[in-house]
C-alpha positions in Angstrom: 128.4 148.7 154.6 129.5 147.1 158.3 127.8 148.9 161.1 128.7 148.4 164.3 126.5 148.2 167.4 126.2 151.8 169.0 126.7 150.7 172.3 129.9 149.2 171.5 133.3 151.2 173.1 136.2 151.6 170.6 138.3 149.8 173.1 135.8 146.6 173.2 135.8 147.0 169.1 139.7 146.4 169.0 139.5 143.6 171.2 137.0 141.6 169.3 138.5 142.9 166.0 141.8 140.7 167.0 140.2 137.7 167.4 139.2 135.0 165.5 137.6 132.6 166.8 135.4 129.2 165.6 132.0 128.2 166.0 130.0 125.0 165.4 127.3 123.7 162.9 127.6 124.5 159.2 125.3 127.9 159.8 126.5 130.8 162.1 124.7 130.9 165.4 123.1 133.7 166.7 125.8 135.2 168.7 128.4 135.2 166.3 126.4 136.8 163.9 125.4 139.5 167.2 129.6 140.0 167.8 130.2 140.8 164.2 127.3 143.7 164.2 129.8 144.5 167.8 133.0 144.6 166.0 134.2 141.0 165.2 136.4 141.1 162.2 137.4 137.2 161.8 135.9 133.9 161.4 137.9 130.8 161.4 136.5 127.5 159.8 137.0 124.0 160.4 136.2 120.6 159.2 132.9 120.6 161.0 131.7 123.9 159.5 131.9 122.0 156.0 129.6 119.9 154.1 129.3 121.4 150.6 130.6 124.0 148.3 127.3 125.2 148.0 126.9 125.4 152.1 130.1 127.1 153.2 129.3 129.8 150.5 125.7 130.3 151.7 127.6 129.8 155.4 130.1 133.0 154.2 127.2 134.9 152.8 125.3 134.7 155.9 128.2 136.4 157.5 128.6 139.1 155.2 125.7 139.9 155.6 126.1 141.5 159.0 129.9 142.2 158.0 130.9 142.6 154.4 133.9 142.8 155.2 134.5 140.2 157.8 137.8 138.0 157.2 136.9 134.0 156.7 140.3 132.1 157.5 140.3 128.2 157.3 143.3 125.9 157.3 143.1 124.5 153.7 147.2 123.2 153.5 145.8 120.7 151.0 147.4 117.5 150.9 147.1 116.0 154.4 145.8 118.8 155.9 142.4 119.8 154.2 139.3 121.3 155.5 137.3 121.6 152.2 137.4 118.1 151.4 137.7 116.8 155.1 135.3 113.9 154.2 136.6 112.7 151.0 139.9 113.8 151.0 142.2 116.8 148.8 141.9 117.0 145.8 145.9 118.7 146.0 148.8 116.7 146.9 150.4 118.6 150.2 153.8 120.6 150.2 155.7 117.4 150.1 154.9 116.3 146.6 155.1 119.6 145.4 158.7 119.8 146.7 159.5 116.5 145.1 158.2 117.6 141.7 160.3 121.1 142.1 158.3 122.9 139.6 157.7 126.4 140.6 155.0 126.9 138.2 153.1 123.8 138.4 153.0 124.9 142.7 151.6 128.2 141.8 149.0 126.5 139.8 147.9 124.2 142.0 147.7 127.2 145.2 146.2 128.9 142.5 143.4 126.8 141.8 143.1 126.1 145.7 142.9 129.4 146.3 139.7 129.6 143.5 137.5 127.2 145.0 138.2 128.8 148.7 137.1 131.8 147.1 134.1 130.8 144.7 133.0 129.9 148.7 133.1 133.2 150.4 137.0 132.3 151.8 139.4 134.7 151.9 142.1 133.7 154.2 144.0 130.7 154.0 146.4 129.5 157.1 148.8 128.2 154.7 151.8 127.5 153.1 153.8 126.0 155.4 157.4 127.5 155.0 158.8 124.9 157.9 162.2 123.2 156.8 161.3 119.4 157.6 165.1 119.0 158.7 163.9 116.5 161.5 162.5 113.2 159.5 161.4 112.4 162.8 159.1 115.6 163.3 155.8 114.4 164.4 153.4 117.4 163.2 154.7 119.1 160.2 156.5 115.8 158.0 154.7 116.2 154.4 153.4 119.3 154.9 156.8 120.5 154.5 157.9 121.4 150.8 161.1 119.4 152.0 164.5 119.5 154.1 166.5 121.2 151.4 166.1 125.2 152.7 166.6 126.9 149.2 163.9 124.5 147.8 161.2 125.5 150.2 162.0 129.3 149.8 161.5 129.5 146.4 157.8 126.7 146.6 157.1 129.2 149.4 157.1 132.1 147.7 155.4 130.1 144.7 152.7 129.2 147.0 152.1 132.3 148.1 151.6 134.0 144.8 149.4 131.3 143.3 147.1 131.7 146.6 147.0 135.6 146.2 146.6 135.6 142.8 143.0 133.9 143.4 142.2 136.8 145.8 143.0 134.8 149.1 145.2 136.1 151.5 148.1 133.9 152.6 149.4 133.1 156.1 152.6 131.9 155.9 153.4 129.5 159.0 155.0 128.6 161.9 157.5 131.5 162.2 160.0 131.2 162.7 160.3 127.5 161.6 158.7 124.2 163.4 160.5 121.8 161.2 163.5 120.9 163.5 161.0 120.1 166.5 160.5 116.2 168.0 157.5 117.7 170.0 154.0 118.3 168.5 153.1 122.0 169.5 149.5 120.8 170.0 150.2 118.2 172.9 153.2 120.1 174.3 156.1 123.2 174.0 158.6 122.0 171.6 162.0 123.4 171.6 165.0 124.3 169.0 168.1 124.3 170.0 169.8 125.4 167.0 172.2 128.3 167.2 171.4 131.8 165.5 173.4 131.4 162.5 171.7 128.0 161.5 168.2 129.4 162.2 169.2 132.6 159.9 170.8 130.4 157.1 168.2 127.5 157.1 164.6 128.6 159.5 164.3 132.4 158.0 165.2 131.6 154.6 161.7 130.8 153.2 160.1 133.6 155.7 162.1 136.0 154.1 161.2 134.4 150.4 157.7 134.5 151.5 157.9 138.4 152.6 159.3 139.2 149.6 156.5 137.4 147.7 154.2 140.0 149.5 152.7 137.2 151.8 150.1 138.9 153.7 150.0 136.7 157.1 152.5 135.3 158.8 151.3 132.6 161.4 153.8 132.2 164.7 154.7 129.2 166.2 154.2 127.6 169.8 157.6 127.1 170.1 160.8 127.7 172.4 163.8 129.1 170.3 166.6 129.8 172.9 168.9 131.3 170.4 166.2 134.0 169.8 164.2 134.3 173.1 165.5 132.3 176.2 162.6 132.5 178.0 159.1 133.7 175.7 157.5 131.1 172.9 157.5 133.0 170.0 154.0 133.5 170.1 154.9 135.3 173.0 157.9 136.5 172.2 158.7 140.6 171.3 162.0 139.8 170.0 160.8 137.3 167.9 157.5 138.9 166.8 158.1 142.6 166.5 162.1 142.4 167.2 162.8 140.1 164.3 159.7 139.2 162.0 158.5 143.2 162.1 161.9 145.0 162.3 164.8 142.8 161.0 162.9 141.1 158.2 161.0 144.0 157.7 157.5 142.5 157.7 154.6 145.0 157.7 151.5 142.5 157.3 149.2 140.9 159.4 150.6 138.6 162.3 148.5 135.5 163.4 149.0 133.4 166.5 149.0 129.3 166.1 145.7 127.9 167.9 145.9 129.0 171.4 143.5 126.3 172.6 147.0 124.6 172.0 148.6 122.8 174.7 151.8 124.5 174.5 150.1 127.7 175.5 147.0 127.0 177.0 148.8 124.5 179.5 151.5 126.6 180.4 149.8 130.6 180.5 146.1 129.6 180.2 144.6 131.7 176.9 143.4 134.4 178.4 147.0 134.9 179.6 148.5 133.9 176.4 146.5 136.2 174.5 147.2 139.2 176.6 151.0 138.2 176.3 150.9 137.5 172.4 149.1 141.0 171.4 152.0 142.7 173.9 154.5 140.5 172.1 153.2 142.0 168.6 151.1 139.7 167.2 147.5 141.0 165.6 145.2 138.3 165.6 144.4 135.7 168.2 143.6 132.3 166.6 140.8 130.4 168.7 138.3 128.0 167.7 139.7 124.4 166.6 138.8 123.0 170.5 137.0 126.1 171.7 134.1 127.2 169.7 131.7 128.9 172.0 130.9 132.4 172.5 131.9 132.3 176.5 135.5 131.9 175.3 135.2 134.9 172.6 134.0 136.7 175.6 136.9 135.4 177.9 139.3 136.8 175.6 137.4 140.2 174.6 137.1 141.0 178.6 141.0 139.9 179.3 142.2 141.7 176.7 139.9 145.0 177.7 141.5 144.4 181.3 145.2 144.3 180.3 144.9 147.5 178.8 142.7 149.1 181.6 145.4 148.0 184.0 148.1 148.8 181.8 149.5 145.7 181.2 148.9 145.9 177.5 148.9 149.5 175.8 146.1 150.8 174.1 148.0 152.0 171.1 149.1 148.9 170.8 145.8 146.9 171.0 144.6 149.4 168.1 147.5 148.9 165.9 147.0 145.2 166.3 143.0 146.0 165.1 143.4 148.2 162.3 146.1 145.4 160.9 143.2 142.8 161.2 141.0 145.8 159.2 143.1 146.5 156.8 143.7 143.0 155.5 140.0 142.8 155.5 139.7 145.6 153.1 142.4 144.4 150.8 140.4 141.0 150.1 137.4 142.8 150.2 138.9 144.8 147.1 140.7 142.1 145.4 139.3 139.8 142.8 140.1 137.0 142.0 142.1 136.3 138.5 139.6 134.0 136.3 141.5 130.6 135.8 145.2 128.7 136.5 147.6 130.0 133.9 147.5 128.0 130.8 151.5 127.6 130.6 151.3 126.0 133.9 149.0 123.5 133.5 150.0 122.9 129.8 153.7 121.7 130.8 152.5 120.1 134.1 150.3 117.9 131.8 152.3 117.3 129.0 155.2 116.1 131.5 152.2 114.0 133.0 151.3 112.3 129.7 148.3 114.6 129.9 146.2 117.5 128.3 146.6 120.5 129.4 142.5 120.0 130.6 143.7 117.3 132.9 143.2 118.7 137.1 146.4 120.6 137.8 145.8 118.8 141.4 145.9 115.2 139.9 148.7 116.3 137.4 150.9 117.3 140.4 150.5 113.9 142.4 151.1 111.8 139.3 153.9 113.8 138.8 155.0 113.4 142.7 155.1 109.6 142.8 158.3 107.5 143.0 157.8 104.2 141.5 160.7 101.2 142.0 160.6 98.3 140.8 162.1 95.3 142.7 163.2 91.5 141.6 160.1 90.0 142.5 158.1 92.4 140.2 154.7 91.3 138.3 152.2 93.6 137.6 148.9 93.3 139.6 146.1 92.4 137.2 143.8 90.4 139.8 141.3 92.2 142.7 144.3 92.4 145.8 144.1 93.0 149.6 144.7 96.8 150.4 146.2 96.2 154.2 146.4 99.8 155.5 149.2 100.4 158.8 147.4 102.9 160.3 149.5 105.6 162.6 147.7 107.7 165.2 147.1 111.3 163.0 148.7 114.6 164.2 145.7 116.9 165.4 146.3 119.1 162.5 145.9 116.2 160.0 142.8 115.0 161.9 141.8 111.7 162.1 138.5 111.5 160.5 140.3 112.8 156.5 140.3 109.2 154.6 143.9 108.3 152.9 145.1 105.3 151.5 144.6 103.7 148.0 141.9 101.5 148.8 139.1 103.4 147.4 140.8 103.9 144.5 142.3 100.8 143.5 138.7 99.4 143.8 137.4 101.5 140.9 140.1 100.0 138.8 140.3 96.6 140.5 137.2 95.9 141.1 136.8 93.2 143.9 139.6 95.0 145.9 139.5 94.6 149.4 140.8 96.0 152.5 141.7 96.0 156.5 143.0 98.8 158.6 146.0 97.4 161.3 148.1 98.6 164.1 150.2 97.7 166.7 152.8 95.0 167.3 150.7 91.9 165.7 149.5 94.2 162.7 152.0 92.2 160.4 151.0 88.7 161.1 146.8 90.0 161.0 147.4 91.5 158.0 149.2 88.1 156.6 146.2 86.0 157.4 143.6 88.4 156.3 144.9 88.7 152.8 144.8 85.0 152.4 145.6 84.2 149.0 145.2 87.3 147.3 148.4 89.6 146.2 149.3 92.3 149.1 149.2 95.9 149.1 151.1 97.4 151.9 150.3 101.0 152.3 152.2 102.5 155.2 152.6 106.3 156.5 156.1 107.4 157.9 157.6 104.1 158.1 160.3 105.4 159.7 158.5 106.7 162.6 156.7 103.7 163.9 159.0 100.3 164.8 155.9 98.2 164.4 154.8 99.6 161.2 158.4 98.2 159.7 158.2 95.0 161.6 154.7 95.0 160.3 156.4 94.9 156.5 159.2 92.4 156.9 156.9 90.0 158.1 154.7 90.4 155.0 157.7 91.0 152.3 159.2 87.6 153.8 155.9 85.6 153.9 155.2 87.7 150.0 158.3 88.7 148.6 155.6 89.9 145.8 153.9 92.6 147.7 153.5 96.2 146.9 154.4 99.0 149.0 152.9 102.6 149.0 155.3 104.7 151.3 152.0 108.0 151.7 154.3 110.3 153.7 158.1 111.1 154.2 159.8 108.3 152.5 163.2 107.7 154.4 163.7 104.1 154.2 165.1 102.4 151.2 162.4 101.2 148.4 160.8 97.5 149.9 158.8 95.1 148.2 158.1 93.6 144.2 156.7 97.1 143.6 157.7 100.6 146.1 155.5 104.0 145.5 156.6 106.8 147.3 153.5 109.5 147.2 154.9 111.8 149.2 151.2 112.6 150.9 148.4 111.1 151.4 145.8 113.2 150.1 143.0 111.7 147.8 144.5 112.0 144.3 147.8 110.8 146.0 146.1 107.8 146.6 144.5 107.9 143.5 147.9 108.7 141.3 149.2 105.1 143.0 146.2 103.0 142.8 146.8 104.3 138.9 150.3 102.7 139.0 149.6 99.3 140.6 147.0 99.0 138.6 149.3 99.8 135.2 146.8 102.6 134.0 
């Protein structure tokens, strides 16, 4: 059983109970192993915590062994956003091209199996699904890892989700309450805003909360955004009519509430996160999220002491410091006490891979991004049976995505192409290098958010008018109209979605 340090005060406990922070190396350090034994209840983990299966779980043991019942969150969306497999890529497709299938079953498979291997590793909190309504194409940080733009769509995958995750014995935190999909501004660089009035936020931003509360979702992860309509002046991370007015007494939410990243620049540069924190546990929230940019124990310690002050000077009450700990506890005990079911339901799997031309033995997450793709022909169609040049438009990733997660088809199309090579281009002449590079050999243009990025679509008319016979691979929210002798829309770009395309070009 946990023990905690003697010397330890009840009201130090609570505040190092509410956070969870990060760390470094793919082994806990001393001191994090030292504030567990103090009353640390959470660990978050991040791409640089992972190398193996085999690590993270001897990694979870090690903290278990000071706390058995300590809570070990990552942020495994799948798809784009993947932690597990932040070298090689997911082995899921994201939200997106499970919104594009629209099969409820084959979504709670695939969160179910996700949810498996997290917990075959000692995981046993997942910040994920996203329930965010993607209803601004132009949305910079959430795009694919939105089920879609349709709002009855993403309720229902939401909820899907959500069971499929818990059913494998992981908690799920469904996120960014109440809804980053109609944002321009990427929460991690700056404070975006919604300006959508209250009835449109309660017919289109609440509706997959509410789906996911009602699928027993046992997190809820707040936004760093500004929502006029709801709170004219707090982010809702800080806000206490968004946090405890709405999520905990309109939509009748009784679970755990997480804060997004406070390291994030839409807190952090406007409160500071000592500030934000204090304000964010007042507002109702229960668990501070720190550790993807700070992963030290001098900020743990920052946060433990401002948090200890705020209630000694009466800024933040006691009572409700507790209540915010013995939430953090008692999701700790649940996963503790829940085991995980023993395999994906056969029905699922058996219709996603009959529908996919495949056994039912076939990987649900492979299944699903065969089933995502879009494939259109175009008049200048001819298969590609010859070793082509793979010329990747490469956009600046969104912090969440990360920038060292390899996409594309490249890698995959060589396996069945063998000879296939490739170039990475950006910028305003990425077009014309791409052109000369390729030479003689046939063109594969793979692209990500077209519509985003002027000189990523300049980039294609000067290849499709030079080669009318190129192939396109659209790998995030298609919104432009199919291009090219050969257009596949993925709808992600994790690994198997490049790997269900390179399958298509290459007619397997």
């Amino acid at each position: 059983m946990t023990t905690i340090a003697s010397g330890t005060d009840t009201l130090t406990r609570d505040a190092l109970a509410v956070l969870q922070p990060g760390f470094t190396g793919t082994s806990a350090p001393s001191w994090l192993l030292r504030r567990l034994g103090e009353g640390l209840a959470s660990v978050g983990l991040f791409g640089r915590n992972i190398a193996t299966p085999a690590q993270v779980a001897a990694l979870t043991a090690q903290l278990r062994a000071e706390r058995d019942d300590v809570l070990v969150a990552i942020d495994e969306e799948g798809g784009d956003v993947t932690r597990l497999e932040v070298r090689t890529g997911s082995s899921f497709p994201g939200n997106h091209a499970l919104g594009a299938v629209d099969d409820t079953a084959l979504t709670e498979a695939v969160a179910h199996e996700l949810g498996r291997r997290l917990a075959a590793c000692g995981v046993n909190l997942n910040w994920a699904p996203s329930a965010d309504i993607n209803s601004n194409v132009d949305n910079p940080v959430i795009g694919v890892r939105s089920f879609g733009a349709d709002t009855s769509l993403v309720a229902r995958h939401t909820a899907a989700y959500v069971s499929g995750l818990q059913s494998a014995g992981v908690a799920a935190c469904t996120k960014h309450f109440p809804g980053h999909g109609d944002t321009a501004v990427d929460s991690h660089h700056a404070m975006p805003r919604i300006d959508a009035e209250l009835s449109v936020l309660e017919s289109r931003e609440l509706v997959p909360f509410r789906a996911a509360i009602e699928a027993g979702t046992r997190a809820v992860m707040s936004a760093h955004i500004l929502v006029p309509a709801l709170d004219p002046v707090h982010p809702a991370t800080l806000s206490r009519r968004i946090l405890t007015g709405l999520l905990r007494e309109e939509l009748g939410y009784d679970g755990l509430i997480v804060t997004d990243g406070m390291e994030m620049q839409a807190i952090s540069a406007t409160y500071g996160i000592e500030r934000g924190s204090v304000l964010a546990i007042a507002a109702g929230a229960d668990a501070i999220c720190v550790g993807g940019g700070l992963s030290d124990e001098p900020t743990v310690l920052r946060l433990r002491d401002a948090l200890v002050a705020a209630v000694r000077s009466g800024e933040l009450p006691e009572e409700r410091l507790a209540d915010a700990a013995a939430r953090v506890r008692a999701l700790a005990a649940w996963t503790a006490s829940t085991q995980p079911t023993p395999s994906t339901p056969s029905s699922a799997l058996s219709s996603a891979g009959s529908a996919a031309g495949s056994d039912a033995s076939t990987d649900v997450g492979l299944v699903a991004a065969r089933r995502a793709l879009k494939v259109t022909r175009g008049a200048h169609f001819a298969p590609v049976t010859e070793a082509p040049y793979v010329a990747a438009f490469t956009p600046v990733a969104n912090i969440a995505v990360g920038d060292e997660t390899p996409w594309g088809v490249a890698a995959e199309l060589r396996r069945l192409l063998p000879g296939a090579e490739t170039g990475s281009f950006t910028g305003e002449r990425a077009g014309a290098e791409a052109l000369a590079a390729a030479g003689s050999r046939r063109v594969v243009a793979v692209v990500r958010d077209a519509h985003r990025h002027t000189w990523m679509a300049e980039a294609l008319d000067i290849l499709l008018a030079a080669r009318p016979d190129t192939v396109v691979v659209e790998m995030g929210v298609p919104q432009s109209p199919p291009r090219g002798a050969l257009h596949i829309a993925t709808h992600g770009a994790a690994r198997v979605c490049g790997l269900a395309a390179a399958e298509a070009i290459a007619g397997a």
